[in-house]
N, C-alpha and C positions, 0 to 999 in steps of 0.2 A: 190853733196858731203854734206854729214852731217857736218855742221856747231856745234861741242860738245861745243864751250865757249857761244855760243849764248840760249844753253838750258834752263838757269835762265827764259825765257821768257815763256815757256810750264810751270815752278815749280811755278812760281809767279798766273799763270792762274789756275794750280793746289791748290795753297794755299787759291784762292778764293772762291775756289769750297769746298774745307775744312772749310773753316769759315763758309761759308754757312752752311754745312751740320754737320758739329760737335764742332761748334762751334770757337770762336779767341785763346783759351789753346793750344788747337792740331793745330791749323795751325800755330802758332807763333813757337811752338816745330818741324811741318814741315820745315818749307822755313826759316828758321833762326838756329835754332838746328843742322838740318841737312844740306838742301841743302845749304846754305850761308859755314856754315863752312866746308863742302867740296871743294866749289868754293872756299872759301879763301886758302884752300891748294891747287886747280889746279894754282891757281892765280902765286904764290911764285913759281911755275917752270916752266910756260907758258905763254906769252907774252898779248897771244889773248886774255886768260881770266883774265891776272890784265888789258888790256883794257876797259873791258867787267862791272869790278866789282863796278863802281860808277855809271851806271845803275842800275843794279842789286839792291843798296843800294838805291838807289832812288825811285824805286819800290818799294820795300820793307815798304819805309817811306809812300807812299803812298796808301798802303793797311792796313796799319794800323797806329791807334794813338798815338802821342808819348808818353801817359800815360800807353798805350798798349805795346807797347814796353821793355820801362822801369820797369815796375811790372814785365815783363816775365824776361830783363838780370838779374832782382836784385834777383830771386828765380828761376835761374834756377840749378839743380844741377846735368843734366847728358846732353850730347849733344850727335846726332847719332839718329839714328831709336830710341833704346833702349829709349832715353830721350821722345819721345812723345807716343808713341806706347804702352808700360808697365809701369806697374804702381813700385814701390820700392819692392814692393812684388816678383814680377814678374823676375825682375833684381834681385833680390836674387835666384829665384832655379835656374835662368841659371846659374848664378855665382856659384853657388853650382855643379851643373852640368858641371862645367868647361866650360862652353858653351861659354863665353865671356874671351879676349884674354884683358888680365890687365898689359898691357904695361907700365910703368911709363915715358918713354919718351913719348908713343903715349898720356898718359894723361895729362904730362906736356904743348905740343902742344896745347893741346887742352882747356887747359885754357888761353894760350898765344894768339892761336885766338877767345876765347871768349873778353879776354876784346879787342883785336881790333875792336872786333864786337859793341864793348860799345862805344869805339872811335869813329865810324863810322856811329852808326845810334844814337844816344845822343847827339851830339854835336850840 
């Protein structure tokens, strides 16, 4: 049986592999951007994975430094694929294109779990 709250562990392996290969920008926009603030929303409706989620941050702290960290929460300004993947440019023709679903609850959310994310690995 696929164990899904224990997957932080394949994304953490993955974001090493990104650092390596394209650098600490796109992996901190990887495994923090996206997959952390996914988990942090499987977290809030499932048991397994708010067990799961102070690993996860621990991990996290230890792939990278907390100067590393901190420059990425203080500039970052999109979270999701979108946030590492494209550049401002890029998120403008999707957005033009209608391409991108501009929720303001999903974006309020989404700021709510960014700064838990500042709470949790800043402290």
């Amino acid at each position: 049986m696929i164990e899904f709250h224990k997957i932080w562990i394949d994304q953490c392996e993955g974001a090493r592999g990104i650092k390596e290969q394209f650098g600490t920008e796109k992996a901190l926009g990887y495994l923090i951007g996206e997959k952390l603030v996914n988990f942090i929303r499987a977290s809030d409706r499932h048991p397994e994975f708010a067990a799961e989620l102070p690993k996860f941050v621990a991990e996290v702290k230890r792939i990278f430094e907390p100067q590393e960290i901190r420059e990425y929460l203080e500039n970052i300004r999109r979270v999701g694929a979108f946030g590492h993947v494209c550049t401002d440019e890029e998120v403008e023709v999707f957005r033009a294109a209608g391409a991108i679903d501009e929720d303001p609850v999903w974006g309020a959310e989404d700021v709510l779990i960014v700064e838990r994310i500042k709470e949790m690995l800043l402290e």
